[in-house]
C-alpha positions in Angstrom: 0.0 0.0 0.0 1.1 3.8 -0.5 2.6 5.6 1.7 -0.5 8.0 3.0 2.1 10.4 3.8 2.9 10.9 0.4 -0.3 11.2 -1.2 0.8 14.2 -3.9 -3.1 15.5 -4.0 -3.1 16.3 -0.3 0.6 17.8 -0.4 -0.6 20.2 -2.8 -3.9 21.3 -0.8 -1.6 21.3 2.5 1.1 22.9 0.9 -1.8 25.8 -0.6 -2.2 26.4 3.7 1.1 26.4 4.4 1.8 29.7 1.8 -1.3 31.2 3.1 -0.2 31.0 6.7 3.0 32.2 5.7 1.5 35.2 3.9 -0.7 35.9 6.7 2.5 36.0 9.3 2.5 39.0 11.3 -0.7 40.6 9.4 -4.3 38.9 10.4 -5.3 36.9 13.2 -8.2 35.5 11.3 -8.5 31.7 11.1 -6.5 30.3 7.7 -8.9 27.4 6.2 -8.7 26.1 2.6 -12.5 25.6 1.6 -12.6 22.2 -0.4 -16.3 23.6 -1.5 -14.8 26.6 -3.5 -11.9 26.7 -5.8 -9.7 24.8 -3.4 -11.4 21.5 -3.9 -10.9 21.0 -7.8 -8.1 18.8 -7.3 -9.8 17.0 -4.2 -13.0 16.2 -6.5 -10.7 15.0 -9.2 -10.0 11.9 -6.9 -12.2 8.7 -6.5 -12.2 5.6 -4.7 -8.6 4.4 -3.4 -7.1 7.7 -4.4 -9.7 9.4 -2.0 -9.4 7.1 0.8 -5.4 8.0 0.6 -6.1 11.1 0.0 -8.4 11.3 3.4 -5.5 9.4 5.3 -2.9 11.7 4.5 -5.1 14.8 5.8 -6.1 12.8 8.6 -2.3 12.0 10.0 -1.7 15.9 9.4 -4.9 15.9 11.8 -3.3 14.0 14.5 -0.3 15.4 14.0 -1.6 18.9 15.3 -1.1 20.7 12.7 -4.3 21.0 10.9 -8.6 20.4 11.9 -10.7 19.0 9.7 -14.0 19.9 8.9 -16.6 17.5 7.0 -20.0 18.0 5.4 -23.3 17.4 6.6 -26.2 14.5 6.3 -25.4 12.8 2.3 -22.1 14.7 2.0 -20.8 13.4 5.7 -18.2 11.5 4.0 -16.4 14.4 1.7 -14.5 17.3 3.3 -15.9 20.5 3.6 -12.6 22.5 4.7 -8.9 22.4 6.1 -8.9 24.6 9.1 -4.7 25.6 10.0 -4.4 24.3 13.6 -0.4 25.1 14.2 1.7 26.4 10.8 4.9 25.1 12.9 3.8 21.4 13.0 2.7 21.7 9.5 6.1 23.0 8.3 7.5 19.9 10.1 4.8 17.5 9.0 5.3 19.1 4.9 8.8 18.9 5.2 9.1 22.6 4.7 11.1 25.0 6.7 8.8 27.9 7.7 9.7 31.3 6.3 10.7 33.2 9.6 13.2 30.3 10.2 14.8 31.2 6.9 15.2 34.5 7.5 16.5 34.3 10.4 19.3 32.2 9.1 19.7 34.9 6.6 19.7 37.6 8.8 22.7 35.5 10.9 24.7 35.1 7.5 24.6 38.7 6.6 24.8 40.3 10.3 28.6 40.6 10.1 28.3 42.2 6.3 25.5 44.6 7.0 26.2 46.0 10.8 27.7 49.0 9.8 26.6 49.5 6.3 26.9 52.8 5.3 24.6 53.1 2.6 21.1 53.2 3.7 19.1 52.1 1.2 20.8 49.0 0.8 19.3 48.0 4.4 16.4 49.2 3.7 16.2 47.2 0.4 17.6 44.2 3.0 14.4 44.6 5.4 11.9 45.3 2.2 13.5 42.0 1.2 13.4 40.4 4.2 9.4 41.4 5.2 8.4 40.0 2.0 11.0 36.2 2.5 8.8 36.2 5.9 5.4 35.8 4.3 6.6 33.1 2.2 6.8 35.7 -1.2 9.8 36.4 -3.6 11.9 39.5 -3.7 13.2 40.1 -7.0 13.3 36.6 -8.3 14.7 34.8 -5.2 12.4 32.8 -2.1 13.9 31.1 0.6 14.8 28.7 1.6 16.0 27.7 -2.1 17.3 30.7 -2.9 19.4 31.8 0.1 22.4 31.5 -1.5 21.9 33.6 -4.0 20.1 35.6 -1.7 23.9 36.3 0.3 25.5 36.9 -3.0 22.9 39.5 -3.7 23.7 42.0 -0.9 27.2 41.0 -1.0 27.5 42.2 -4.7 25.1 45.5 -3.8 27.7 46.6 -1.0 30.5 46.2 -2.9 29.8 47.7 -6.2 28.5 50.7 -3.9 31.8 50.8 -2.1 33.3 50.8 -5.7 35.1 47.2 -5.4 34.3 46.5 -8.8 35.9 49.5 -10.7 38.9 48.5 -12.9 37.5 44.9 -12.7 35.3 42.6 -15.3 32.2 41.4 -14.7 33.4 38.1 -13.7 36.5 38.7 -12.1 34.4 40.8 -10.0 32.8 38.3 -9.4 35.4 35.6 -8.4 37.0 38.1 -6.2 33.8 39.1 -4.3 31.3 36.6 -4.6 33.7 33.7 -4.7 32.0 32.1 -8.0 32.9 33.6 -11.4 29.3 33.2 -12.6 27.6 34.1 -9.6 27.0 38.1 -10.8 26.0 36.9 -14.3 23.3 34.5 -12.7 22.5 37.7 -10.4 22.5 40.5 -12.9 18.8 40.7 -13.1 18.0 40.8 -9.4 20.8 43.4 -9.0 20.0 45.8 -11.5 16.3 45.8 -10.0 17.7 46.7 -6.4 19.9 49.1 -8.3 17.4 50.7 -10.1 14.8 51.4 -7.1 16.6 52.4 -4.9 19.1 54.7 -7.3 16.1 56.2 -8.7 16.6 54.8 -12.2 13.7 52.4 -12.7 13.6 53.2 -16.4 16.9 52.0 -16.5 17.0 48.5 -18.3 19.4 45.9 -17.3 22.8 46.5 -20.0 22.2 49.7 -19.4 23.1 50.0 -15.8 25.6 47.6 -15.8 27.3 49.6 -18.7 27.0 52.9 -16.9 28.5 50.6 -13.7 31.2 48.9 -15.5 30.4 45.5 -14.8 30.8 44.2 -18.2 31.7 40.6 -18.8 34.1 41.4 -21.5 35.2 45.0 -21.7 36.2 46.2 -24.9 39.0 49.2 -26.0 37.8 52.7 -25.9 37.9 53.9 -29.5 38.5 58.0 -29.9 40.3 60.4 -32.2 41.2 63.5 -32.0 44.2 66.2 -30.5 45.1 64.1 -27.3 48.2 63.1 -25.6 48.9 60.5 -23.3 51.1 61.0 -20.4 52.7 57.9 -18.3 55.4 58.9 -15.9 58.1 60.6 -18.2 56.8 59.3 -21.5 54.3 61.2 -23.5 52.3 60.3 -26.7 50.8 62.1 -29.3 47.6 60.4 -30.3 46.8 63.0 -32.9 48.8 60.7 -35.0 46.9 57.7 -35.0 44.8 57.7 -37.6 41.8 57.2 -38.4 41.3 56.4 -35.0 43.1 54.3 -31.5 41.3 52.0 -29.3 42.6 52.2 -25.4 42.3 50.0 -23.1 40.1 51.7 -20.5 43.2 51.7 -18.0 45.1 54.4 -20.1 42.4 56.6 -20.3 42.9 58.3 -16.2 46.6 59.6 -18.8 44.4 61.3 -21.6 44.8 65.1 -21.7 43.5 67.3 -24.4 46.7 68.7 -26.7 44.8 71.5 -27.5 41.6 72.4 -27.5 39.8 70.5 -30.8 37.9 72.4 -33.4 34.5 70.2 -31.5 33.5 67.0 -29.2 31.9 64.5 -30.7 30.7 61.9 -28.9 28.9 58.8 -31.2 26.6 55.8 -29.6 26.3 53.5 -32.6 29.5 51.4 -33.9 29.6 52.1 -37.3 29.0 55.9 -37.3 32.1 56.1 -35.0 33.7 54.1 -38.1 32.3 55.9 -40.7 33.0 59.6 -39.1 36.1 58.4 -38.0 37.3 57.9 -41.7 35.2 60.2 -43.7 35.4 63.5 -41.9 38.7 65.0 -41.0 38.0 68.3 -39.8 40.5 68.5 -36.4 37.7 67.3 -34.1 37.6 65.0 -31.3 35.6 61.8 -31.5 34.6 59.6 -29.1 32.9 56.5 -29.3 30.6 55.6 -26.2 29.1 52.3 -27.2 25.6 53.3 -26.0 25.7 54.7 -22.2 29.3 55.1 -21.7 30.9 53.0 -19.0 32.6 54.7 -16.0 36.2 55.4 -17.4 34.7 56.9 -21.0 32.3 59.1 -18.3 35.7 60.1 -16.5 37.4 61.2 -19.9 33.9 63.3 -21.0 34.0 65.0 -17.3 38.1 65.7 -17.4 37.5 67.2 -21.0 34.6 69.2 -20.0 36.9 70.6 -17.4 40.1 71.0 -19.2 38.7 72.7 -22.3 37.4 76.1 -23.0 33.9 76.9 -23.0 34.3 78.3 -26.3 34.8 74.2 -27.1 31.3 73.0 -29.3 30.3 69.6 -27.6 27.7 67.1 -29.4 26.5 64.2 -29.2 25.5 61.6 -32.5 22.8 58.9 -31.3 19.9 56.8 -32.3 16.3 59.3 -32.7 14.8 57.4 -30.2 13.9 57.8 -26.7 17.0 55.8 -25.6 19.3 58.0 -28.2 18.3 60.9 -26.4 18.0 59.3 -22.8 21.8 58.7 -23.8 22.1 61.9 -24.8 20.7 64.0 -21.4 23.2 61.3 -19.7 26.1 62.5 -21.4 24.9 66.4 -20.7 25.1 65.3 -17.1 28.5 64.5 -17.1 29.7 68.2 -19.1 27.6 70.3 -16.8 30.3 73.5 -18.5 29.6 72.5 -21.8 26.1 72.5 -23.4 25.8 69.0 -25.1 23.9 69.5 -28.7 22.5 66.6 -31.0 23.5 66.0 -34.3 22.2 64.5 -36.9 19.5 63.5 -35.2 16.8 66.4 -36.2 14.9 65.4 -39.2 13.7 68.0 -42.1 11.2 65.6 -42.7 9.8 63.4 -40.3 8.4 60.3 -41.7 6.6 58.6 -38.7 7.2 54.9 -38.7 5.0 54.1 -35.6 4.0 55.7 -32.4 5.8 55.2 -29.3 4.9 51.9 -27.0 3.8 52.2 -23.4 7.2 51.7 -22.5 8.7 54.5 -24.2 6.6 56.8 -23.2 6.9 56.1 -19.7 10.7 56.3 -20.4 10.4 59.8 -21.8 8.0 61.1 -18.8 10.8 60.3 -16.5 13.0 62.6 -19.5 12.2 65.9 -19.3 15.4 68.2 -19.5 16.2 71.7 -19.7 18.5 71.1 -22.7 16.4 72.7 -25.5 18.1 70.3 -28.2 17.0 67.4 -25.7 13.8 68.7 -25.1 12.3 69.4 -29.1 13.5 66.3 -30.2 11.7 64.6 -27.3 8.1 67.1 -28.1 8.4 65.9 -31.4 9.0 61.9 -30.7 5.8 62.4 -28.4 4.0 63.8 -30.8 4.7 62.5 -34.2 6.2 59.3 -32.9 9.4 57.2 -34.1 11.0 58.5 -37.3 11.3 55.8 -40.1 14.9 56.4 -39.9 15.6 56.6 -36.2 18.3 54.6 -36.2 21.7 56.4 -36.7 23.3 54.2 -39.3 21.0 55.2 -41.8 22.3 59.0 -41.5 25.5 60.2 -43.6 28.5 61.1 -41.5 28.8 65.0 -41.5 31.2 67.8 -39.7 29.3 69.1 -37.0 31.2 72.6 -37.5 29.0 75.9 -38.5 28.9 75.4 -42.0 28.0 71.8 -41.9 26.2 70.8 -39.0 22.1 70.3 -39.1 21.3 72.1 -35.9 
């Protein structure tokens, strides 16, 4: 004969009163009962003859037990249940094999202890008890539950405090990882649940995923940063003119903290897209000073952009060359933030004629509520996407290169 324990029908209806115990911890005092009359009882109807006798034996040892009351119909129904009343969510945990929620946050709370103590930052404890409130009532917090997930769970908070204590700068995504989290592959299975946490509490919700990490520098495989223009680089006693390299130099990010402006260029330029970088790189040579950010530039291009905004006259024209598209210009007001003496102007990416392809997506539009900027170039472009919605030809590969200098430049 079957075991009565394991009778999967009644796990599942027991295991339906365990989560709603553990919801209800610390909120209502009001009896928790699964009602086999309502919803609750398709599965139990679904059962006949031996499988219902098991079924009833299972419940019944969970009655004994002390952890649940049973209560059965009336007159011609005396024989089928009516409804699982919770008697002691403790003995039930014990009888379901389950460790109850509190338990596992208290474990938790004991692994972390030493890590968070004198945390400094206080939205990552508040993001810990947010966390934590929610892993008591049995529900998820950003992809992870306990018990099953308190690894992960550690790793989490571990990787939160130490990118905002800056112990990943000058480091990959996984080395980062392998120095801090002790698995190379832990940040990468993470990324997701970070990024959330970032993003909340950072005040970048509209902020996807590669975005943040970019802007972070937690990329698993960081690439050279591409540029051209009148720039030396000075290491110790040696200095390099990189106004020779031509049509442009990729650095590795490293040598970039040693980039100082030779003089000041006839214009910044800073590109998003790949090939556009390419393309003005070799098709306009008009003693500017390109820069390629790869989308949001990552921390050390952000570095360069703020040391040139500093080091360079304000007479110095500063653009920026992106996708016409609320993330091209989301990129753009970034970029602005990090040149606060230099106006940052689009180019290329005002259209003569704008041939709508489609009108912006929930999404977007959210995205551009949270846009609004004082940077009139910023700000028409954004009216107009709003209005007229995304240009046929938003993207910027399908724009010519041209010199953004007076006699040249669209805006």
């Amino acid at each position: 004969m079957a075991d009565p324990q394991k009778n999967d029908i009644a796990e599942i209806l027991l295991g339906k009163l365990f989560d709603r115990w553990q919801n209800a911890l610390g909120q209502s005092a009001r009896a928790i009962t699964l009602r086999i009359s309502g919803r609750d009882g398709k599965l139990y109807y679904e059962t006949k003859g031996e499988a219902r006798r098991l079924l009833h034996a299972t419940l019944e040892n969970a009655e004994k037990f002390g952890a649940i009351g049973l209560q059965w119909g009336k007159h011609a129904t005396s024989h089928e249940l009516d409804r699982i009343i919770l008697t002691d969510g403790e003995k039930l945990a014990v009888f379901l094999g389950k460790q109850p929620a509190p338990l596992c946050v208290a474990k938790l709370e004991n692994d972390l202890y030493s890590l968070l103590k004198d945390c400094a930052h206080e939205w990552i404890t508040e993001a810990f008890q947010n966390a934590c409130d929610g892993w008591r009532r049995g529900k998820s917090f950003r992809g992870l539950t306990l018990p099953q997930d308190h690894v992960r769970a550690c790793q989490l908070f571990k990787a939160l405090l130490s990118v905002a204590e800056g112990q990943h700068k000058g480091l990959d995504m996984r080395t980062f990882s392998a120095r801090h989290l002790f698995d190379s592959k832990a940040f990468e299975r993470l990324k997701s649940s970070f990024c959330g946490v970032w993003a909340k509490y950072n005040g970048l919700e509209e902020w996807d995923t590669d975005e943040l990490l970019q802007t972070l520098g937690l990329e698993k495989e960081p690439h050279p940063v591409l540029l051209r223009g009148p720039l030396l680089l000075q290491q110790k006693e040696v200095i390099l003119d990189l106004s020779c390299f031509q049509p442009y130099i990729g650095m590795p990010r490293e040598l970039l903290g040693s980039v100082v402006p030779k003089h000041a260029p006839a214009y910044v330029l800073t590109i998003e897209n790949l090939t556009s970088f390419f393309r003005h790189a070799r098709e306009i040579q008009d003693g500017g000073l390109i820069l390629f950010t790869n989308g949001f530039p990552n921390p050390d291009v952000q570095k360069l952009l703020s040391r040139l905004d500093s080091d360079l006259p304000q007479s110095t024209l500063f653009y920026h060359w992106g996708d016409t598209d609320v993330d091209g210009l989301r990129i753009l007001n970034f970029i602005g933030t990090l040149t606060p003496n230099h106006t940052i102007t689009s180019h290329l990416m005002s259209r003569n004629t704008w041939q709508t392809a489609r009108l912006l997506n929930d999404q977007e539009i959210g995205k551009a509520s949270q846009l609004r900027s004082k940077n009139v170039s910023i700000s028409k472009l954004l009216d107009q996407l709003l209005i007229e919605g995304l240009p046929k030809d938003f993207e910027q590969e399908n724009i010519d290169p041209a010199s953004p200098l007076p006699a040249t430049t669209d805006n």
